[in-house]
Structure formats: structure tokens, C-alpha cells
Backbone as CSV, one residue per row, in Angstrom:
resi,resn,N_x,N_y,N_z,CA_x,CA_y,CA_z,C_x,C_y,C_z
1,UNK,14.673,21.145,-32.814,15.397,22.168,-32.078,15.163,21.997,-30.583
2,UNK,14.078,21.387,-30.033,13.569,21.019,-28.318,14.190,22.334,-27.985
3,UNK,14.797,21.900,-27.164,14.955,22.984,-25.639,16.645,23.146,-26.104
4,UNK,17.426,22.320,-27.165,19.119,22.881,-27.563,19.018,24.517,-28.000
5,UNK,19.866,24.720,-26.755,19.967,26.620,-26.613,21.685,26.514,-27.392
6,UNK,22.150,26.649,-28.430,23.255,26.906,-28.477,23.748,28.154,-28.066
7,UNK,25.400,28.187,-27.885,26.375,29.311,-27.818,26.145,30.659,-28.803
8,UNK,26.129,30.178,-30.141,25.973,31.080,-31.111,24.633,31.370,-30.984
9,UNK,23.374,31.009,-30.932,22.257,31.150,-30.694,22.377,32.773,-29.567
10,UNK,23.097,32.492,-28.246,22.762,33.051,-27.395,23.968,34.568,-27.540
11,UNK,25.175,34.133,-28.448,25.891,35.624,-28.957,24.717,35.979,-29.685
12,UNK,24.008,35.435,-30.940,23.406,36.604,-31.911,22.423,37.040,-31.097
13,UNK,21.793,36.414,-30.419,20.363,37.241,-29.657,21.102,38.476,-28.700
14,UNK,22.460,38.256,-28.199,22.642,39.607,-27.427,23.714,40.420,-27.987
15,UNK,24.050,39.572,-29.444,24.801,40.993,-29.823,24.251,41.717,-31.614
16,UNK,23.420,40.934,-32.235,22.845,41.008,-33.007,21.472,41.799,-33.110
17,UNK,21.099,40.825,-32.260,19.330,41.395,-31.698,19.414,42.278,-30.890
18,UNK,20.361,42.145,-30.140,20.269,43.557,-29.073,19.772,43.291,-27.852
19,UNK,19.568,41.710,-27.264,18.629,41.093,-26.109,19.610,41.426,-24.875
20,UNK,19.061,41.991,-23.794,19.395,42.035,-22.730,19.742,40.495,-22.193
21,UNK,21.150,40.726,-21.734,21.525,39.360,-20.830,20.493,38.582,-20.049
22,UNK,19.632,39.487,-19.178,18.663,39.127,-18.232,17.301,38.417,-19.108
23,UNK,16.883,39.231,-20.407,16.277,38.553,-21.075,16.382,37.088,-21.445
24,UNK,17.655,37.319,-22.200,17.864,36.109,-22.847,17.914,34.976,-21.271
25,UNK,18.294,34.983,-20.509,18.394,34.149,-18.778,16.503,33.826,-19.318
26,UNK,15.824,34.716,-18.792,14.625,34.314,-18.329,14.361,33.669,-19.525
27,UNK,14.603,33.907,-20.750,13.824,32.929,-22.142,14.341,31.634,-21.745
28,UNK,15.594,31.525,-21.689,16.373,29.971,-21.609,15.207,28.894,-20.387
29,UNK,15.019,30.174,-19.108,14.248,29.339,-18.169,12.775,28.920,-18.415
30,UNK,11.860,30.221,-19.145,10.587,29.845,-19.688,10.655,28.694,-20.234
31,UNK,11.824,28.786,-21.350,11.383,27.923,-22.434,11.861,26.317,-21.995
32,UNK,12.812,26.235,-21.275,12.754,24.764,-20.717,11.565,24.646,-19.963
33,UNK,10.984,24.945,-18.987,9.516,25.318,-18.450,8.503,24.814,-19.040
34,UNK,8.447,25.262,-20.201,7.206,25.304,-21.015,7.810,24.615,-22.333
35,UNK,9.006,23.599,-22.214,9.177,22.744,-23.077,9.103,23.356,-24.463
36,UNK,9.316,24.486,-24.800,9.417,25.427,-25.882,10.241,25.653,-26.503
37,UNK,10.428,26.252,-28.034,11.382,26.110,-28.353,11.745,28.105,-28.047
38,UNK,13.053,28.171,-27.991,13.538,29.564,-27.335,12.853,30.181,-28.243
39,UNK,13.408,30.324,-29.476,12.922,31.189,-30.287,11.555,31.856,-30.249
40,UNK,10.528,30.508,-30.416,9.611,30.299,-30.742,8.974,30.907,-29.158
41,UNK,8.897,31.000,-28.352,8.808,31.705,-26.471,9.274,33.081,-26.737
42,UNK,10.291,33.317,-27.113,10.578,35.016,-27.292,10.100,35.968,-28.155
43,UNK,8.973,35.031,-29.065,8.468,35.965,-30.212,7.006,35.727,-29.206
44,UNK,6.859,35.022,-28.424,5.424,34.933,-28.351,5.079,35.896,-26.970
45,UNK,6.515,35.872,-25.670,6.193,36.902,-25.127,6.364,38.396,-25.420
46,UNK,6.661,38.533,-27.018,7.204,40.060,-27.314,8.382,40.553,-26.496
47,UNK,9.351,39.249,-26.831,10.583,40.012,-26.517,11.107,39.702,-28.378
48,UNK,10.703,39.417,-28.731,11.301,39.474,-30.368,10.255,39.485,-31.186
49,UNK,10.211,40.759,-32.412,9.460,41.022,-33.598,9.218,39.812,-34.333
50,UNK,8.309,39.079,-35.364,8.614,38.503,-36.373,9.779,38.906,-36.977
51,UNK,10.118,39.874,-37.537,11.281,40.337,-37.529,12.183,39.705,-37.416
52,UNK,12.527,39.768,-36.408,14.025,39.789,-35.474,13.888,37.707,-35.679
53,UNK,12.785,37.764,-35.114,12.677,35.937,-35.223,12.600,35.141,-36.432
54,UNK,12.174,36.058,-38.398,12.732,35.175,-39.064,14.557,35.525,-39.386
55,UNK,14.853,36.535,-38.820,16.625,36.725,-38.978,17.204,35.748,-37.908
56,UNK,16.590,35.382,-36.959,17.053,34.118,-35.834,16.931,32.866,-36.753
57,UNK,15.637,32.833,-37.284,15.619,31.365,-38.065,16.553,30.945,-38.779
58,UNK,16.778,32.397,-39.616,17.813,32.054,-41.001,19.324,32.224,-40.841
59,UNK,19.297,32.996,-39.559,20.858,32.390,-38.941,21.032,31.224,-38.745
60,UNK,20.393,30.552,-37.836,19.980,29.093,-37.114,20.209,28.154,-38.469
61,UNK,19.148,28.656,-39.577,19.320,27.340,-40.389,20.807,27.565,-41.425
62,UNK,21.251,28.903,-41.137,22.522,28.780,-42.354,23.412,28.323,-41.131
63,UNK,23.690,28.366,-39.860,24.349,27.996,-39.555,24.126,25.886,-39.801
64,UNK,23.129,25.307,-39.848,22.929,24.013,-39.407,23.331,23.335,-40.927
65,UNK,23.249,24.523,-42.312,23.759,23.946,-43.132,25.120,23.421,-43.296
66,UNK,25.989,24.366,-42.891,27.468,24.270,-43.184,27.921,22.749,-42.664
């Protein structure tokens, strides 16, 4: 996954999850930064629950099935 921020990635986090625009901006910048993967940066600064981050996963991976 590296640092690929997709489109759909960045609708479900702000219309799904509920992430502030400005949020989701600063994750995209941390996480290239810190060579991170987004997801995996937004659960760790508590901008996303476990929660919220295995419903990111299992979007992510049903989308990578199709």
C-alpha cells in the first residue's frame, strides 16, 4: 500500500468516516513524511478508532478484490 493515497480511499474517510477535509490534508502529508502507510498514521495519531480503521481495511481490500 506505501504512500498510494487513492480517490476512493480519500471519499470514504470524508464521507463515510466522517474525517474533516483538513484532517485527511494533514494525514496525506504526515504519512508521506514518515513514509507511512495513511491508514496505518491515522489510527496511530487518534484520528481513527480501530474501529473505523478495520472498516478502512475491509473497504480497501473489497475494493482491491474486484
Amino acid at each position: 500500500m506505501n504512500n498510494y493515497v487513492s480517490k476512493e480511499m480519500i471519499i470514504y474517510l470524508f464521507n463515510v468516516l466522517g474525517l474533516d477535509e483538513s484532517t485527511i490534508e494533514l494525514g496525506i502529508k504526515l504519512s508521506i513524511k514518515n513514509n507511512t502507510p495513511l491508514p496505518i498514521l491515522l489510527w496511530s495519531y487518534g484520528m481513527l478508532t480501530i474501529e473505523e480503521l478495520d472498516k478502512l481495511y475491509s473497504f480497501l481490500f473489497q475494493k482491491s478484490e474486484r
